[in-house]
C-alpha positions as CSV (number, residue, x, y, z in Angstrom):
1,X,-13.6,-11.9,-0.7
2,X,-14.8,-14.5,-2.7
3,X,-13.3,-17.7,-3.6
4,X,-13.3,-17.4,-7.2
5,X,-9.4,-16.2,-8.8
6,X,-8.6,-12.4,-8.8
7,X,-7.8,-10.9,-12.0
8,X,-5.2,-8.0,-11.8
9,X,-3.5,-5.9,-15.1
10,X,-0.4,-3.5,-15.3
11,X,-1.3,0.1,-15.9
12,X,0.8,0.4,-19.0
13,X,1.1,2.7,-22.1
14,X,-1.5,2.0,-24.8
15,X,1.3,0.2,-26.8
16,X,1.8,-2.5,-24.2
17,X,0.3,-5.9,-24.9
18,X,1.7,-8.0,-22.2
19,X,2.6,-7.5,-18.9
20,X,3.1,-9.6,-15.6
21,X,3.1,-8.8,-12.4
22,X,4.5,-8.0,-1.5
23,X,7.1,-8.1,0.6
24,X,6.2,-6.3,3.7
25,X,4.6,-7.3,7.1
26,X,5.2,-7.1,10.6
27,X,3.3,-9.8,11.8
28,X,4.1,-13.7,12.8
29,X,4.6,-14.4,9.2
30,X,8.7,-14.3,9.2
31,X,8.8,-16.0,5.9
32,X,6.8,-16.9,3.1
33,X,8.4,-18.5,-0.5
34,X,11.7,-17.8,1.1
35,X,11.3,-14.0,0.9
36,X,11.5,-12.3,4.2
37,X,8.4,-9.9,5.0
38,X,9.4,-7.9,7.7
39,X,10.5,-4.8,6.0
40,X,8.1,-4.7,2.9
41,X,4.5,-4.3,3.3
42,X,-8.0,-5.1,-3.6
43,X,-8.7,-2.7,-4.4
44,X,-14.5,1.2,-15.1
45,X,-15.8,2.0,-20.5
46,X,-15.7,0.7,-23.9
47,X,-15.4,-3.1,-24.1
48,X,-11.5,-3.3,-23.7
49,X,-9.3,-6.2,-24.9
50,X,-8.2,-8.6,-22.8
51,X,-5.0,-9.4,-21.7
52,X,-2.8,-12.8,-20.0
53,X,-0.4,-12.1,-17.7
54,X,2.4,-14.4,-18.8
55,X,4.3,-14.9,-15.9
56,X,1.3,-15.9,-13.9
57,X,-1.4,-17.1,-16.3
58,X,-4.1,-14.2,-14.7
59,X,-6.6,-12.7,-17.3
60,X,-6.3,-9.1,-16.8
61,X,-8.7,-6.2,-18.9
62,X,-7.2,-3.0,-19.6
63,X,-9.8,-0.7,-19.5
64,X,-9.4,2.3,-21.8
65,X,-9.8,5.2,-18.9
66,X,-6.9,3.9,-17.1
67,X,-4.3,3.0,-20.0
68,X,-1.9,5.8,-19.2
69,X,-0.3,7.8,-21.9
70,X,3.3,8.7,-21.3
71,X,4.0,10.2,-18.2
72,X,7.0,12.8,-17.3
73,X,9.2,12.2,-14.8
74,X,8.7,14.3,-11.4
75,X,12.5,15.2,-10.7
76,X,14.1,18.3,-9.5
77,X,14.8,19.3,-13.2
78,X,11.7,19.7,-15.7
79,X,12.7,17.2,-17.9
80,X,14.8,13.9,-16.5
81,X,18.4,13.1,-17.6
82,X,18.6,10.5,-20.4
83,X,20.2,8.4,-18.5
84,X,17.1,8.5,-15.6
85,X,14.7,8.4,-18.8
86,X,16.7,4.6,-19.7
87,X,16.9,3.2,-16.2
88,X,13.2,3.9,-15.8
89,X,12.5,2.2,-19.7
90,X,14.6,-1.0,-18.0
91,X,12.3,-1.4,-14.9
92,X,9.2,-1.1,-17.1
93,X,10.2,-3.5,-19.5
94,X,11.2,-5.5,-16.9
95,X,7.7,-5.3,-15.0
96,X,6.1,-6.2,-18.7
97,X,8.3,-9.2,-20.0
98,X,10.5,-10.3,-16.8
99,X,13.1,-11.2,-19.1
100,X,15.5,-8.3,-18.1
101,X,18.5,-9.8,-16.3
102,X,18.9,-9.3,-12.9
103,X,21.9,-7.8,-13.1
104,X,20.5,-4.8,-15.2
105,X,17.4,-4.9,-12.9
106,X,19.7,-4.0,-10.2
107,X,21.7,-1.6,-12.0
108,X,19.0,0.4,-12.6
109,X,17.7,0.4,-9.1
110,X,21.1,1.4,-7.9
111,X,20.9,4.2,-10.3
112,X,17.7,5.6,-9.0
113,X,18.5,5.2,-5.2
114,X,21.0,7.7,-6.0
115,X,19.5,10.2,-8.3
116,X,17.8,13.3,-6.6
117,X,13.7,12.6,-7.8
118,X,11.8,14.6,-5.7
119,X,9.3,13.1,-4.3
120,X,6.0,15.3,-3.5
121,X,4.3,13.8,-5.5
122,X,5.1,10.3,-4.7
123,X,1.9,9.8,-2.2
124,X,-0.7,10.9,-4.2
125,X,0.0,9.0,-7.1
126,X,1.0,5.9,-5.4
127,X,-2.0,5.9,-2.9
128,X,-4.5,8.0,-5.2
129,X,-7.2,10.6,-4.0
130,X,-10.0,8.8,-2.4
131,X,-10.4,5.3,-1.1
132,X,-9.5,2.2,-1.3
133,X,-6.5,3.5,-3.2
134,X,-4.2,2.2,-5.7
135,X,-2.9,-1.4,-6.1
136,X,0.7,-2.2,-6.7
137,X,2.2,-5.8,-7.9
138,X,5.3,-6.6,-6.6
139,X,8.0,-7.9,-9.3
140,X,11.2,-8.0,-8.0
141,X,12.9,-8.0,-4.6
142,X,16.6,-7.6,-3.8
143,X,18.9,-8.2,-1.1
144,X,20.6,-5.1,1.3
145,X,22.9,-3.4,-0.7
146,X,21.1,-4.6,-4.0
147,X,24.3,-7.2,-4.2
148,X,21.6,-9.8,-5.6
149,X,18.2,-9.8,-6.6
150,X,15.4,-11.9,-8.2
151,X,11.5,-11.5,-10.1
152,X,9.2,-12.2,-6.8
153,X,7.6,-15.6,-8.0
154,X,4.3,-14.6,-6.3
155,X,1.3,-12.8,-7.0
156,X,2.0,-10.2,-4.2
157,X,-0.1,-7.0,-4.2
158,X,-0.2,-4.2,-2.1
159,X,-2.7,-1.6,-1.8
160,X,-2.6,1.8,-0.5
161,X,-4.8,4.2,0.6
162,X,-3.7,8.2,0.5
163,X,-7.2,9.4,1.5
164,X,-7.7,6.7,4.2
165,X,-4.1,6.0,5.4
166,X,-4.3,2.7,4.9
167,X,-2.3,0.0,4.0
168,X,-3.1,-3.4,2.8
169,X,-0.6,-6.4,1.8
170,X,-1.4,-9.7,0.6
171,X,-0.1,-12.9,-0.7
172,X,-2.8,-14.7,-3.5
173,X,-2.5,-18.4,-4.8
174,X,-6.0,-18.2,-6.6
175,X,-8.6,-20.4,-5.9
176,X,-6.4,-22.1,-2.9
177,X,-6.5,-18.8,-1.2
178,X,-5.0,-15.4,0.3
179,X,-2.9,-14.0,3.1
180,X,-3.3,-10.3,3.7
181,X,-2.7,-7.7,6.3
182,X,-3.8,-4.8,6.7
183,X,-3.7,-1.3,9.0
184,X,-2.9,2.7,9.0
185,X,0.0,4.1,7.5
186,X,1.7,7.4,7.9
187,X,3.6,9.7,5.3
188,X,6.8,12.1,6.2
189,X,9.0,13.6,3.0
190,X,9.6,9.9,1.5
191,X,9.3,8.0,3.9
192,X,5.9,5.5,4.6
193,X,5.3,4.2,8.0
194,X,3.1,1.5,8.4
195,X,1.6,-0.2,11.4
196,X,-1.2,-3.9,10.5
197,X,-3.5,-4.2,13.0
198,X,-4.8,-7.2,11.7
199,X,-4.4,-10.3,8.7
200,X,-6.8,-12.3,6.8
201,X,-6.3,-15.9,5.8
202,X,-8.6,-17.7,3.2
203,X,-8.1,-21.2,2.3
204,X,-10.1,-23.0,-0.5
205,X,-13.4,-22.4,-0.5
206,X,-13.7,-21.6,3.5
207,X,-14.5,-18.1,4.8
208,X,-11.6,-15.7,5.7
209,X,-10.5,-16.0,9.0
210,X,-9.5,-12.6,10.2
211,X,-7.0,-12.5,13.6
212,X,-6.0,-9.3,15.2
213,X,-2.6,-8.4,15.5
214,X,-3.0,-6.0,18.6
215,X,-2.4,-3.1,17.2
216,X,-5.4,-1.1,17.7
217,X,-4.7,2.6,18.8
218,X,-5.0,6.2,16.8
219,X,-0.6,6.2,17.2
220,X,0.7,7.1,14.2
221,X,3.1,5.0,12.6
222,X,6.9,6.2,12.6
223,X,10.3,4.9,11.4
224,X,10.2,2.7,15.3
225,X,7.6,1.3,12.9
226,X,8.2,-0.8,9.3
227,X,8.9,1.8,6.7
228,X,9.5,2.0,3.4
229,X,12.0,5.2,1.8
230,X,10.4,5.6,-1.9
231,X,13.2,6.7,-4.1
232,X,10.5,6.9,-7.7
233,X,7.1,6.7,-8.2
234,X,5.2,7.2,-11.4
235,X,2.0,6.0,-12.8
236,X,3.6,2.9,-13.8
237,X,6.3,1.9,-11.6
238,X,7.5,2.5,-8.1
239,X,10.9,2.0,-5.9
240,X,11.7,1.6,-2.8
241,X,13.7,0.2,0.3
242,X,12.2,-1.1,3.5
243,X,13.9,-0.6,6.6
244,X,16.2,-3.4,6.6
245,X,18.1,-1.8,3.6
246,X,16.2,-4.5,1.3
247,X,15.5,-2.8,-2.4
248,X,11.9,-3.4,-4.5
249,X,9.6,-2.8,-7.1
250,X,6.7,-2.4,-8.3
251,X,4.1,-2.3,-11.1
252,X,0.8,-0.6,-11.2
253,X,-2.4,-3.4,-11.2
254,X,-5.6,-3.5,-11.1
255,X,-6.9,-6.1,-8.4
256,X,-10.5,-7.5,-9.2
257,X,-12.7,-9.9,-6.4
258,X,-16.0,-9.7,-6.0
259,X,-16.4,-8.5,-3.2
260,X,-13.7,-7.0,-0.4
């Protein structure tokens, strides 16, 4: 990866103009901006318009073969409930503005850890159909029991691989540099296993410096590993909790360097 900034842009509806954007590893990072890592976890047209991130100040393109069109819900019904249908509309504005309170932010992720979504088709749309994946932007993390929560203050992305069963997280400040980690993951009903076998550091204008973690092996990951349990995922958005009962989200991005 070069040294030069990464751009990154929220999958959206066509009517979205704005929009800003990993909490995961188990590696010798404990901590990083005060958010713990241990349970959550770069990657095509007509000349689109261009986009700021407001939160973070990134230029972001929206090209005009990935601006999504509506999507319906995948739940055990073949429409969702209105209220599902509202809960998701908060998260998304949320992920666009960042302006939704907390508390509502919350309230809507305790409303879909409890709904019934069924989740077959949670993989392939969060991960894709052929490598390197899909890339997700974390935007808000809360605490066990979702009894308090904040917008992640990072750019955090996370990629994920379907096809490959890989997983990649990182931490980016720009031109000062990354953090990333990155090994195999494993999928069972909702669940996401996840085992990094090694992390990249980059500072300034140096090379990476890439460290193995010692996890080398063809095991596949299980819940004695990290984990997340996805509770929705669309082409926009996705929920989850990580296995210390800690409660996220995320918003689809597009993650450009020049090279990876």
């Amino acid at each position: 990866m070069s040294s030069q900034a990464f751009a990154s842009s929220c999958l959206f509806s066509r009517s979205s103009s704005q929009t800003s954007l990993i909490k995961n590893s188990n590696s010798p990072l404990q901590r990083f901006a005060g958010i713990r890592f241990t349970d959550l976890p770069s990657f095509r047209g007509a000349k689109p318009p261009l986009l700021r991130c407001p939160s973070t100040g990134i230029r972001a393109t929206l090209e005009e073969k990935d601006q999504i069109a509506t999507t319906p819900l995948v739940v055990q019904e073949e429409q969702p409930n209105r209220e599902i249908a509202e809960i998701i509309k908060v998260l998304k504005d949320a992920a666009k503005t960042r302006k939704v309170p907390a508390e509502e932010v919350l309230s809507a992720l305790s409303v879909i850890e409890k709904s019934k979504l069924d989740p077959s088709g949670f993989l392939s749309t969060l991960g894709g159909s052929e490598s390197p994946g899909r890339t997700w932007m974390l935007i808000f993390t809360a605490e066990n029991k979702l009894k308090k929560g904040r917008y992640f203050p990072l750019t955090a992305v996370q990629r994920f691989d379907a096809a490959g069963k890989r997983i990649e997280n990182g931490v980016y400040l720009g031109g000062l540099g990354y953090l990333t980690f990155e090994g195999r993951l494993s999928w069972k009903k909702r669940i996401l296993a996840f085992i990094f076998e090694r992390m990249r550091i980059k500072i300034g204008p140096f090379n990476p410096l890439e460290i193995g973690l010692g996890q080398q092996g063809d095991r596949e990951p299980s819940t004695k590993d990290p984990f997340f349990i996805w509770y929705f995922v669309d082409e926009e958005i996705a929920v989850a909790r990580g296995r210390s009962g800690g409660t996220a989200f995320w918003c689809r991005c597009r993650h450009v360097t020049n090279s990876w």
